[in-house]
N, C-alpha and C positions, 0 to 999 in steps of 0.2 A: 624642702617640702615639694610636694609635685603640681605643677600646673592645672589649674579648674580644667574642664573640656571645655569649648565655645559649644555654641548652641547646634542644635538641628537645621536643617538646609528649611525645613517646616518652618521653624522660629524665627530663623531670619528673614524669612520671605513673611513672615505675621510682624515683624517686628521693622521691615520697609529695607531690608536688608540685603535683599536678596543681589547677587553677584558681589557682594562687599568681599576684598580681602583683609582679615582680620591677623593683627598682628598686637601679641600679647605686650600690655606697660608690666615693665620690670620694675615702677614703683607702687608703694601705695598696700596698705598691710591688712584691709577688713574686703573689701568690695573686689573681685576681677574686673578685670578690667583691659577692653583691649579697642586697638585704635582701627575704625574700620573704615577703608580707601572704598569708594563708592565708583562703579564704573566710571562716572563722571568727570571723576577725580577729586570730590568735593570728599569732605575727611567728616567722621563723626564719630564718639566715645559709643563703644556697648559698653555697659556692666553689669553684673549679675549681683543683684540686692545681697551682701550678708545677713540669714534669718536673723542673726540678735536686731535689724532694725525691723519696723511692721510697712510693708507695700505702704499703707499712707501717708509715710514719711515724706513720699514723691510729691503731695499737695502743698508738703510745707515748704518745698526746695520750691514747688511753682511759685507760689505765692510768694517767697521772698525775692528770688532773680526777676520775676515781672517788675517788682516794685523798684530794685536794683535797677534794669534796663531803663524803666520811665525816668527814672533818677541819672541816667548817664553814665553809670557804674559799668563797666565791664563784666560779664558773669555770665557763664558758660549757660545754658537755657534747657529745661526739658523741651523731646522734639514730641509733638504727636504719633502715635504711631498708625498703621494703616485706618484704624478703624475709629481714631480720634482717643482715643484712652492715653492718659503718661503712662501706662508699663502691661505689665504683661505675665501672666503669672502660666509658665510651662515648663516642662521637663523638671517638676520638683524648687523652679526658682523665679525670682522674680525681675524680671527681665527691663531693661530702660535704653533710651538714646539721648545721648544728649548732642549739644552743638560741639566742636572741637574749635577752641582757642590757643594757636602756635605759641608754642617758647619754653623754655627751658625752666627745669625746675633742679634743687640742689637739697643734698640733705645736712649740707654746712654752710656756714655763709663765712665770710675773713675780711669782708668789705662795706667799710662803713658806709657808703654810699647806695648800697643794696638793701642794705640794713634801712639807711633811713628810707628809703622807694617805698618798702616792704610797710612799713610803719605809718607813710602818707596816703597809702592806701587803704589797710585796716582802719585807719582815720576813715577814711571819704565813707568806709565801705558800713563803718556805723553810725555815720552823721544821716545818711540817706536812708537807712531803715528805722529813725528816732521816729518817726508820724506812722509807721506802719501798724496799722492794728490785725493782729492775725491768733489765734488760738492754736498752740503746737499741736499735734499730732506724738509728736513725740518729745516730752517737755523736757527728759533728761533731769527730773529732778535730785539734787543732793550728788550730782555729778565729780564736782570738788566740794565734797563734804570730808575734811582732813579726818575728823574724828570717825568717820565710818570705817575710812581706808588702812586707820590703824587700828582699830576693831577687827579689822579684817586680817589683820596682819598679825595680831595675838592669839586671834583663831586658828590663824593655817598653825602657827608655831605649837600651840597646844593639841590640835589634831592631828599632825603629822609627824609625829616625833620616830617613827621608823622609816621616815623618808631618808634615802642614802643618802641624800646633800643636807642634811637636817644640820649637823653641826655650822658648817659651810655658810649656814643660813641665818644661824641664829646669832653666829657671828657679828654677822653684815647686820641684823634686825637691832642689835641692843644701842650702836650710834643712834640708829635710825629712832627709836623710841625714845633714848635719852635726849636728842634735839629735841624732839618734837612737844616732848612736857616742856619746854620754855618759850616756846612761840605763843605769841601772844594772837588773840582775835582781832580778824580787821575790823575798821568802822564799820557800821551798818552803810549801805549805798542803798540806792534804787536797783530794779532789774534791768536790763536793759536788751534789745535783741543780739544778740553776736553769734559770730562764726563757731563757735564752741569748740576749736584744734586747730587756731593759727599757728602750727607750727610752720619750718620754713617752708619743709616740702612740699605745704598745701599751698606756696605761692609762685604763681606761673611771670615769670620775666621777659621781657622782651631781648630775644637775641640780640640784636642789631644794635642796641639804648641802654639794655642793662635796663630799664625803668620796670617799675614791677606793675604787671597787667591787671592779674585776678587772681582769685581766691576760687581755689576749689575745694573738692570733698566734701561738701554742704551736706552729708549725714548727722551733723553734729550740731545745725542752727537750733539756738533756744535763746530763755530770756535767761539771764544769771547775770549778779553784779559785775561790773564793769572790770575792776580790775584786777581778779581774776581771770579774766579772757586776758588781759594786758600782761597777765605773771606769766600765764603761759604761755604767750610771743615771745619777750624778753629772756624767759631760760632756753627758749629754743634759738633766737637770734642773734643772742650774746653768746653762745658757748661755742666759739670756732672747733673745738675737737669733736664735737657730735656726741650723742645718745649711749653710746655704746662702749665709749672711752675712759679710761680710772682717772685720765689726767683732766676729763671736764675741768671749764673752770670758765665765768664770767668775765669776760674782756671788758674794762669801763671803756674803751675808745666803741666799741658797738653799742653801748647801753644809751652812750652821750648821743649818736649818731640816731638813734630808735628812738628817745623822749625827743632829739631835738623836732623828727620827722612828724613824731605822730602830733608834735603840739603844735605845729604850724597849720596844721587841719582840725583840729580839735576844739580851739579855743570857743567858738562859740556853743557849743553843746555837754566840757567835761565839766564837771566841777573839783573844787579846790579839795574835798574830802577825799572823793575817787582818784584824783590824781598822787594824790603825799602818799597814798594808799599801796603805789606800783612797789616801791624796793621791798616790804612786807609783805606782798600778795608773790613776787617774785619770789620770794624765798618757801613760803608756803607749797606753792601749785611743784616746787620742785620737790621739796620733803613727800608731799603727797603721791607723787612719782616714785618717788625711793620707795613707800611702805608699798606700795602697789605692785611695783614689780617685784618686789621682799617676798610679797604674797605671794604672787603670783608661781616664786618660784619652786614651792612647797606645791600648791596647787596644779603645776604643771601648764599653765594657760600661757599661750603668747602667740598673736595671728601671724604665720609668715616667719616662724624665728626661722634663724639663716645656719641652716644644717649642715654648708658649707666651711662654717668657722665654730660654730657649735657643738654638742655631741647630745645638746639633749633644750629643749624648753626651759626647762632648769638652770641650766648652765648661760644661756642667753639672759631670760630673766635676773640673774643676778651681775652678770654685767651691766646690765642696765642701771639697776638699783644703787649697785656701787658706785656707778657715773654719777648719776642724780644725787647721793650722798656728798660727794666729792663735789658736785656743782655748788650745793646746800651750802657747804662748808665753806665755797670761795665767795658764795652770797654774800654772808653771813660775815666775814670781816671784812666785807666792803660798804655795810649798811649804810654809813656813814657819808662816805661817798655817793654812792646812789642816791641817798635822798640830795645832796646837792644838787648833782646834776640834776634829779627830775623839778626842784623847785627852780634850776637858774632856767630851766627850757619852761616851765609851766609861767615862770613872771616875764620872760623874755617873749 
């Protein structure tokens, strides 16, 4: 797909920007996003809002990394811009700065130790927003609502049936259906505030330590039960082959390393229900995924597919789906397991 354009020499001189060299992240699939060297030499993120979010989403990021910061949390910060506003709405888009926090970010992980870093920080990083009172902007409601996504996924199937990958698809969709009638509902939890896409990508490491710094891509902060946000760390941190691979599959030495990390930070704010909760909310948020990309692939949607290795939205989408089925399935005869580990890390 082709590169956004940066802004007007206008924009960025409204946007505090003016002599920045801008040089475009090759990560990161809704927002552009590019790293801009400041004459000074001092570094700072532009990105240019995705419409699917609304400009006010910017109050919600302020308002949770303020509270972050007072808390000691690391978290990258909206900056002001000339004239005192977080953003900036020109040339058709909605324009933002934030602070630039170094380190490296990956879209696999193979190391338990990173894993657990990654996990002791999503800890810290919802222990310090537990007191925060704020009303979302943008609440994301029914976000992992499994039964929408396979509603959604029986629609594309029945509305596209002269789609050229239709067979291809429906293939892939009837596993995907037939797990999904056996999964059972998680407990009822409380809401709680969370990152709403810990995946791994969105978490920035410190070169030097390997220790994991912060959490970005804060477009996606809401309240939703707890572990739910924890199914979808765990299929993205456990699965060393990545998103994109047939051979997904759930590693237990990263799962052991993830509950051991997050429960060393946790104990005083999770509870015993949200916790026995992760190996079943794991396996869900990954089915969920499957139907979605399923969907999606009839639909034609996908930010960013990679047209490099692909030949179509379609063709990417159902890599995807096939991954996450394939993840699903290695969940799914390790249930058993999993729930150990997460009780020997949650009494230990």
């Amino acid at each position: 797909m082709g590169e956004p354009a940066p802004p007007s020499s206008a924009t960025l001189a409204a946007l505090g920007l003016s002599g920045a060299t801008l040089t475009r992240f090759k990560t990161g699939l809704i927002n552009a996003s590019w790293l801009a060297r400041m004459q000074s030499g001092e570094h700072r993120v532009l990105q240019a809002l995705n419409p699917i979010f609304p400009a006010a989403i910017n109050r919600d990021i302020d308002a949770v990394t303020r509270h972050l910061q007072e808390q000691g949390i690391a978290t990258p910060r909206l900056l002001p811009l000339t004239d005192g506003t977080l953003w900036l709405n020109a040339e058709n888009t909605v324009w933002r700065v934030l602070s630039y926090i170094p380190g490296e970010t990956f879209e696999r992980l193979d190391d338990p130790e990173r894993v657990r870093s990654a996990a002791a920080l999503l800890a810290r990083f919802h222990a310090a927003l537990g007191d925060l009172e704020h009303e979302f902007a943008n609440a994301r409601l029914g976000v992992h609502d499994l039964a929408r996504h396979l509603e959604a996924l029986r629609r594309a199937l029945s509305t596209h049936t002269g789609h050229r990958e239709y067979t291809a698809v429906a293939a892939l969709a009837a596993p995907i259906l037939e797990l999904a009638a056996t999964i059972a509902p998680l407990p009822p939890t409380a809401d709680r505030i969370v990152h709403g896409d810990p995946k791994i990508s969105n978490v920035v490491f410190d070169a030097a330590t390997g220790a994991a710094r912060c959490l970005i891509d804060l477009d996606t902060l809401a309240r939703m039960p707890l572990p739910l946000e924890l199914g979808d760390a765990l299929r993205s941190w456990c699965n060393p082959a990545g998103e994109d691979d047939a051979a997904a599959a759930l590693r237990l030495s990263l799962y052991r390393a993830a509950v051991e990390g997050y429960a060393a930070q946790a104990q005083n704010f999770i509870d015993a229900v949200e916790w026995r909760a992760l190996p079943a909310a794991t396996l869900r948020i990954t089915l969920e995924l499957a139907a979605r990309f399923c969907a999606d692939a009839l639909n034609e949607r996908y930010f960013g597919w990679d047209d490099a290795r692909y030949a179509s939205a379609s063709a990417h989408n159902q890599a995807r789906a096939r991954s996450q089925l394939h993840l699903a399935d290695s969940i799914l005869s390790q249930l058993d397991l999993l729930a150990a580990e997460t009780e020997r890390a949650f009494s230990g």
